[in-house]
C-alpha positions as CSV (number, residue, x, y, z in Angstrom):
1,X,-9.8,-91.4,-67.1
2,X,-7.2,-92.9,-69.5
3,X,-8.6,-95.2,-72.4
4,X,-11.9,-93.8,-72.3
5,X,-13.4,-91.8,-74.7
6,X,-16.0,-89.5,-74.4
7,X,-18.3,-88.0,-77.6
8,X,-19.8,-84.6,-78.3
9,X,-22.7,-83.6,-80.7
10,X,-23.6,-80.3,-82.4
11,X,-26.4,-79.3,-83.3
12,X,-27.9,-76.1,-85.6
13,X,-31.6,-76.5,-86.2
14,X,-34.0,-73.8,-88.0
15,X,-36.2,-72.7,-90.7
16,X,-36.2,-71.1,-94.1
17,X,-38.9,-69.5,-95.7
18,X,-39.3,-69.6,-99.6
19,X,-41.4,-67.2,-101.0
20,X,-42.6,-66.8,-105.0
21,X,-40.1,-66.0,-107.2
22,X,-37.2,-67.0,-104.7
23,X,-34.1,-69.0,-106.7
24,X,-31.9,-71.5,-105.2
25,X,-29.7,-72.0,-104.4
26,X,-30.0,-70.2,-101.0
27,X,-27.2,-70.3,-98.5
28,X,-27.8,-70.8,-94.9
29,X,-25.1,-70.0,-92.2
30,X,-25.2,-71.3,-88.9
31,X,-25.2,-69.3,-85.5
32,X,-22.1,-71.0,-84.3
33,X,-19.5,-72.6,-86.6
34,X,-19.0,-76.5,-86.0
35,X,-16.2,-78.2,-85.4
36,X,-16.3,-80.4,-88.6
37,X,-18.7,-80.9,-91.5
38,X,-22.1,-81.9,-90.5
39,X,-24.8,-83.9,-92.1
40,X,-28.0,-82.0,-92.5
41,X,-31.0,-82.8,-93.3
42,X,-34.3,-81.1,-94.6
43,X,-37.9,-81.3,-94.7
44,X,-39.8,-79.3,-96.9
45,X,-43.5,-78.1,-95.0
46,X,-46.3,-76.9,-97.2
47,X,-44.8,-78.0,-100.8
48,X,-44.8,-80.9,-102.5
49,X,-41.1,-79.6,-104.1
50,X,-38.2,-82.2,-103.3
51,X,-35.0,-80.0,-101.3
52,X,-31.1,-80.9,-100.6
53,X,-28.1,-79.7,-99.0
54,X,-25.3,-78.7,-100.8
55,X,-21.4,-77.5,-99.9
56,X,-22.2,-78.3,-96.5
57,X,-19.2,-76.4,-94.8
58,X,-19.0,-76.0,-91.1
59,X,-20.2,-72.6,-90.9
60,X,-23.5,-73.5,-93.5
61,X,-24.8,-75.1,-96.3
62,X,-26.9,-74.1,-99.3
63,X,-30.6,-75.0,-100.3
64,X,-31.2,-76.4,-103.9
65,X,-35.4,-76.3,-104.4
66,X,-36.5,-79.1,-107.4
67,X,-37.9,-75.8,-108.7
68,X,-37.2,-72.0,-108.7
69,X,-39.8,-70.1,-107.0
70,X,-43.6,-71.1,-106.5
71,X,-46.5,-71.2,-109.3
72,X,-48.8,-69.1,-106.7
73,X,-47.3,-65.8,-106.4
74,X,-48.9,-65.3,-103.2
75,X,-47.3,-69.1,-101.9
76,X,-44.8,-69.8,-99.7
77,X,-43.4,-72.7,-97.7
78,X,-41.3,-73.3,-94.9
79,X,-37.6,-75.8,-95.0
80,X,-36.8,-77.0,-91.6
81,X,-33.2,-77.9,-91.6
82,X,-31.3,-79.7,-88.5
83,X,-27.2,-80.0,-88.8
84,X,-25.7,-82.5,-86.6
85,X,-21.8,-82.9,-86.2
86,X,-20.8,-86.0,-84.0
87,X,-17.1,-86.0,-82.8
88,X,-15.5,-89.0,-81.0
89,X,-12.6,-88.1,-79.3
């Protein structure tokens, strides 16, 4: 229909898992590649360790950790990530 306009949302979602000794940053790529850039967000599960997104691209993003690695060698947590791209057309 003319002069309406209709909106679409992608959306990546999964989970990294940081082990001892592992360095960031750590890239993630995306099954699918997005249309445009989208925001992502992270939560960090088992870790008190603050995590962003950085060059966030359409096809991925990478992981910066507050701190390289673990202090437990034997530690590891989960990131959950979700990447949403909203288009209007």
């Amino acid at each position: 229909m003319p002069g309406v306009s209709f909106s679409r949302a992608h959306v990546c979602s999964g989970t990294e898992t940081v082990l001892a000794g592992h360095a960031s940053p750590r890239s993630v790529v995306f099954e699918k590649q997005m249309e445009g850039v989208p925001t992502v967000n992270l939560i960090s599960v088992g870790s008190a360790q603050n995590v962003i997104a950085t060059n966030v691209t359409s096809s991925g993003f990478d992981i910066i950790l507050s701190l390289d690695g673990t202090n437990d060698k034997n530690a590891s947590f989960d990131i959950h990530y979700t990447a949403i791209y909203y288009r209007v057309d």
